[in-house]
N, C-alpha and C positions, 0 to 999 in steps of 0.2 A: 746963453742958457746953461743951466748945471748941469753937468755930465753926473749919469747913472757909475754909482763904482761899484764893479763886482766884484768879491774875492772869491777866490778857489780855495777852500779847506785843506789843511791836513786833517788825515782821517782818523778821529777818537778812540774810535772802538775797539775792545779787544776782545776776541784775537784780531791782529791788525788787518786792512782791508788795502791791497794794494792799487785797486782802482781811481780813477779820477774822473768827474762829472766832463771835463773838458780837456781834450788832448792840445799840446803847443802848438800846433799848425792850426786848429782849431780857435784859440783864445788871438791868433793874431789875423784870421779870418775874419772874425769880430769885431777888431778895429778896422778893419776895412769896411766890412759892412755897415756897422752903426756908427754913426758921428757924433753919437751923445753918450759913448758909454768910454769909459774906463775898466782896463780889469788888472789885478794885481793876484798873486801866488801866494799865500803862505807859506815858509819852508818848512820840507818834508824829507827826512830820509827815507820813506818805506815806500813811495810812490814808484808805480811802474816806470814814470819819465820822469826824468831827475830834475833837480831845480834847473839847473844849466840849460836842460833842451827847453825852458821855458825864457829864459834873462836873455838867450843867446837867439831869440828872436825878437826882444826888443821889449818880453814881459816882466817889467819890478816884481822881485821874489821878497818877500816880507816876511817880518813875525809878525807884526802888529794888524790885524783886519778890523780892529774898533771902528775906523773910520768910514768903512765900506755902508754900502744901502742894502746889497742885496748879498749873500753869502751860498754859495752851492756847496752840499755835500756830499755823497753818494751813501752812509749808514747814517744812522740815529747818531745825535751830537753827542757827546757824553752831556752831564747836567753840569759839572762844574764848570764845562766851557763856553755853556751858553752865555749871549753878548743879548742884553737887555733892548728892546724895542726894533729890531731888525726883522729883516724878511731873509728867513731863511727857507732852500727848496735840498730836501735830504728823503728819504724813504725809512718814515718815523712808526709804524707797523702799530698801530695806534687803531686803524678804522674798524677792528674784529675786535676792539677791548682788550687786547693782549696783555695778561697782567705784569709781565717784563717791562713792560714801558709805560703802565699807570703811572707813576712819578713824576717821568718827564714831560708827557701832559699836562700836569698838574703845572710844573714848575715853567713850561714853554707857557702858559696862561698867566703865570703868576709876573712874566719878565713883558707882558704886554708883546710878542714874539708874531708875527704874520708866517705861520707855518704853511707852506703849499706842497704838498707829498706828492713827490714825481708818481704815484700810483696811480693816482687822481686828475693826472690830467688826460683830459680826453678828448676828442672831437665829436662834432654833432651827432653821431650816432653812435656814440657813447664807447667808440673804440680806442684804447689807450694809444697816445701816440710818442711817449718815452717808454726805454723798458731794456731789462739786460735778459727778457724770458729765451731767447735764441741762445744766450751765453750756458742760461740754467741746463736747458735743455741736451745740448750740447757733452756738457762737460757731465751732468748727471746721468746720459746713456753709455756714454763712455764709461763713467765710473761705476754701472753697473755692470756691464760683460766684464770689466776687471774682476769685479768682484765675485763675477760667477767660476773667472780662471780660476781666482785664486782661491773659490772652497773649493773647487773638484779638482785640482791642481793641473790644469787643460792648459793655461798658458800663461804668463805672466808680460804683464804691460808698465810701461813707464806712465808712474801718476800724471795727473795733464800738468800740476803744477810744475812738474819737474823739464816741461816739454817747454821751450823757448814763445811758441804760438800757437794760434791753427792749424798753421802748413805741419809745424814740428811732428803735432800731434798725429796729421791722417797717417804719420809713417810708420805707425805703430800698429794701423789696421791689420796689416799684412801677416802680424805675428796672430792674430784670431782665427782659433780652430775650435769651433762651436758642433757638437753633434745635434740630431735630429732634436731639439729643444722648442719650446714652442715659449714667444715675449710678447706682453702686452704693454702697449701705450696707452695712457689716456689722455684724452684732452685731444682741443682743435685749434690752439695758440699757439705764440709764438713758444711757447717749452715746449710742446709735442713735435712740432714742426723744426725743431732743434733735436729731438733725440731723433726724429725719426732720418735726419740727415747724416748723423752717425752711424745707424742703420742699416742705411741705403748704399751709406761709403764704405761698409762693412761685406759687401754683397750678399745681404742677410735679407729674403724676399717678402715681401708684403701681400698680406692674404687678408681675404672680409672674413670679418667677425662670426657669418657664417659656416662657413667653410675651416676657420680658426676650431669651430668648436666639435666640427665634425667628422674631417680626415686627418688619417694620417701621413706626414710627409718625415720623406728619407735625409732632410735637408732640417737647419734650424728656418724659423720662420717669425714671423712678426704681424701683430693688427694694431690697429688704431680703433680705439672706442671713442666714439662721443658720449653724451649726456642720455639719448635716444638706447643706445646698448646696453647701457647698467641699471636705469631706473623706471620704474611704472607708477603708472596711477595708483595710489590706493584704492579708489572705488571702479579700476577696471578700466576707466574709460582710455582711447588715444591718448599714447603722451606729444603734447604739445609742447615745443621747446621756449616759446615765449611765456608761459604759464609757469611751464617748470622753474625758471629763473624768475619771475616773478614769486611766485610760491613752492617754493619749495619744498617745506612742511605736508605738500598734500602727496607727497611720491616715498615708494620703499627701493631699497635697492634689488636688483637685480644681476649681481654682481658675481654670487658662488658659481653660477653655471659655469665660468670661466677660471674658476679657482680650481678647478677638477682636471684640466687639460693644462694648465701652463705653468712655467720652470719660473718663468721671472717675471716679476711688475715690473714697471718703469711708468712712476704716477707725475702726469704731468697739470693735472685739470685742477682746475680752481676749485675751492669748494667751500659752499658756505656754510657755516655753522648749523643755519637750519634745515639745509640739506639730509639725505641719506646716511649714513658711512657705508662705505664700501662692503665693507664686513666686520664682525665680530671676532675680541678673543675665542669665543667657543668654536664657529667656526670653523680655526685654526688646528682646534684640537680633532676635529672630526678627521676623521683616514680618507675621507676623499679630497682633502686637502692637498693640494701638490704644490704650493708654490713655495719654494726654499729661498729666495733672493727676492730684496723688494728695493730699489731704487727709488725711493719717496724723494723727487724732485721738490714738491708742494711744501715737502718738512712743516706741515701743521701736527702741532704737538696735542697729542691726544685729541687725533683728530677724525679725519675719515679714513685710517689707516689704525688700526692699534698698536699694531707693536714699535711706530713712531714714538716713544714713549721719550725719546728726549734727542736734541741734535747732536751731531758728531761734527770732527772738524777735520780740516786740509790736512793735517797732519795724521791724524788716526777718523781716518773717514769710516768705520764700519764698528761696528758691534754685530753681538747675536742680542735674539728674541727669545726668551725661552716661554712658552706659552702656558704651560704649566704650573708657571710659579709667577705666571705674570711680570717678568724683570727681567732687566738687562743684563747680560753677563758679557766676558771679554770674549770677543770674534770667533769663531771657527773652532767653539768650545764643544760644540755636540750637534751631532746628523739632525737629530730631534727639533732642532733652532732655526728662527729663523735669524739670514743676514741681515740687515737693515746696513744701507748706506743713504742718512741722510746730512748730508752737509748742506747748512742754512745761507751758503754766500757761495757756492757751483762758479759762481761768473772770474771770481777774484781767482780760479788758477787758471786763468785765461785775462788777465787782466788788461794786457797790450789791448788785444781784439775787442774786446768786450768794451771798453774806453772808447775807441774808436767811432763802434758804431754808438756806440750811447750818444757821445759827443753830437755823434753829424746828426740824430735827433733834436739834442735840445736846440742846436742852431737852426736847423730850418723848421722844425715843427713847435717850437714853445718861445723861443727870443722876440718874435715878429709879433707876439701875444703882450709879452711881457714888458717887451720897451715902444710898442705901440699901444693904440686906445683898447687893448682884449673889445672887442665890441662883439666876438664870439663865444667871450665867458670863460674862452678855457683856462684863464686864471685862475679868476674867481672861480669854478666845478673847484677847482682841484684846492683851493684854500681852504685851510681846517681852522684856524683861529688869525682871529685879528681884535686889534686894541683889548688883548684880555682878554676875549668873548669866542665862545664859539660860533661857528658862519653858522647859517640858517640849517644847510645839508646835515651841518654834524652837530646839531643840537642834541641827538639821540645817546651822544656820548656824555653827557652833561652830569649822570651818576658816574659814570667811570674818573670821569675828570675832577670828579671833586674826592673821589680815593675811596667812595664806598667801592665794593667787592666787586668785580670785574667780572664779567659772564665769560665762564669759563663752558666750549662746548663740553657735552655728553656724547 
């Protein structure tokens, strides 16, 4: 029988992504495991693991992947590297219409492409079972108490990129000296559940949403919002959380009350277009506005954050907000602004760790789908085009895909 060949990408994108879908212990895991597959490396200098820790376990390191069946990538391929009638699995940011990546859509249809977006896969109850959301999480609460040292000049911390790993990083806690500040988390995934772990390892204490809005404490502190704490019915009635995510559309936020009492967001919750936003430019301007620091994990771009007004990078991770004039200015330029720290790819300064656990996903949760009969679908759920055509799921994209004007949220 014909052995499946995967290859492992080098990664496109820029700014460059130091991650890999599959770490060396892992890719040689997989020849133990499956007896039908092949895998090969393309070479890479910007990879967390060098080619070597991959050949020196027994994996062919290559330029050429034409001949492969299936190709793993961890960002959007670029378009000129796309390889005509393959199955490639990459996180193509495609499913909200993103007008950044209308083209590539277009042209992944045009090359006959079988694209399956690691976002999309999920198991029967519809929970994703790949994802670097703990890495986002993680690295994007972290990079928000930096960012709070570093307007009020409290403390300064070594960027995570600059940190060797995880361990590197927790050594860094130690230097945080937070006054009586009150932080919100949102969300109840795997990114909330990543910052709130930074947190925790912070010895920075966790208080309900109640009590977050009501006392005060001598100490910094911390809540966790769901969906349940920020939005209401429009017509009054109980908010139901299966409804809510169903319909969205019928709920307003309820979100200022909390903009009144806290120093910093740290946004980690999903959020759909037809949803809520959080809040408003005007909002912002009103004086019982208190929040100076906003940690936008999610980085949807004019989204349900305003003053998310465009991403920042590993290298210069912050801007100010100036609300006033609606625009972005350079960091730490006036009291009046807000910081915004959203970097669009949190996992890549943590790349070793983040790889790791990605990896031990796709091998035991997505391989057994992939190189067996999927008779659980989670392939097929998670495929967005094949032969051309888009799957049944993502019909809905079918004007974005052919290059009319992309629904841009409000």
């Amino acid at each position: 029988m014909r052995k499946v060949k995967i290859g492992i990408l080098k990664e496109g994108k820029i700014p460059i992504d130091r991650r890999v879908p599959i770490i060396p212990t892992q890719a040689k895991e997989i020849l133990e495991k499956f007896d039908n597959v092949e895998i090969v490396v393309q070479k890479s200098d910007i990879r967390c693991y060098v080619d070597e820790d991959y050949s020196k376990l027994g994996i062919p390191v290559v330029d050429d992947v034409t001949d492969c069946d299936i190709l793993l990538g961890v960002k959007e391929v670029p378009i000129k590297n796309l390889i005509p009638e393959k199955t490639y699995f990459f996180f193509s940011h495609t499913t909200k219409e993103q007008p950044y990546n209308q083209q590539l859509l277009k042209e992944i249809l045009n090359n006959k492409i079988r694209l399956v977006d690691y976002e999309q896969l999920t198991d029967e109850n519809k929970t994703r079972i790949v994802a670097f959301g703990r890495y986002a999480g993680l690295v994007g609460a972290y990079n928000g108490i930096l960012t709070y040292g570093k307007r009020y000049n409290r403390f300064s911390l070594r960027p995570a990129h600059k940190c060797f790993d995880l361990a590197d990083l927790k050594t860094e806690y130690k230097k945080v000296k937070l006054p009586a500040i009150k932080i919100i988390v949102t969300g109840g995934g795997r990114v909330s559940k990543g910052a709130m772990e930074v947190l925790d390892g912070m010895k920075i204490r966790k208080v309900t949403p109640a009590n977050f809005l009501n006392q005060l404490y001598k100490e910094p502190v911390y809540t966790q919002l769901s969906s349940r704490d920020y939005n209401k019915a429009k017509d009054g009635t109980d908010f139901i959380r299966s409804n809510f995510y169903a319909h969205p559309e019928q709920y307003k936020s309820d979100f200022l009350k909390y903009t009144e009492v806290a120093d910093l967001l740290i946004a980690g919750a999903y959020w759909d277009p037809d949803a809520p936003v959080l809040f408003h430019r005007k909002d912002i301007l009103k004086p019982s506005f208190k929040i100076k620091v906003i940690a936008d994990i999610t980085c949807d771009i004019e989204g349900s954050i305003p003053s998310t007004k465009q991403p920042s990078t590993i290298d210069n991770p912050i801007y100010d907000y100036n609300p006033e004039e609606d625009k972005v200015e350079p960091p730490l330029k006036d009291e009046g602004n807000i910081t915004v720290m959203a970097v669009d790819n949190l996992p890549c300064e943590l790349p070793r760790d983040a790889s790791t656990d990605f990896g031990r996903e796709i091998v035991d949760n997505v391989l057994p789908h992939l190189l067996g009969d999927d008779s659980q679908d989670v392939i097929k759920r998670a495929t967005i085009t094949e032969n051309g055509e888009l799957t049944d799921k993502f019909k809905y994209l079918t004007n974005y895909a052919n290059g009319l004007k992309a629904k841009i949220p409000q």
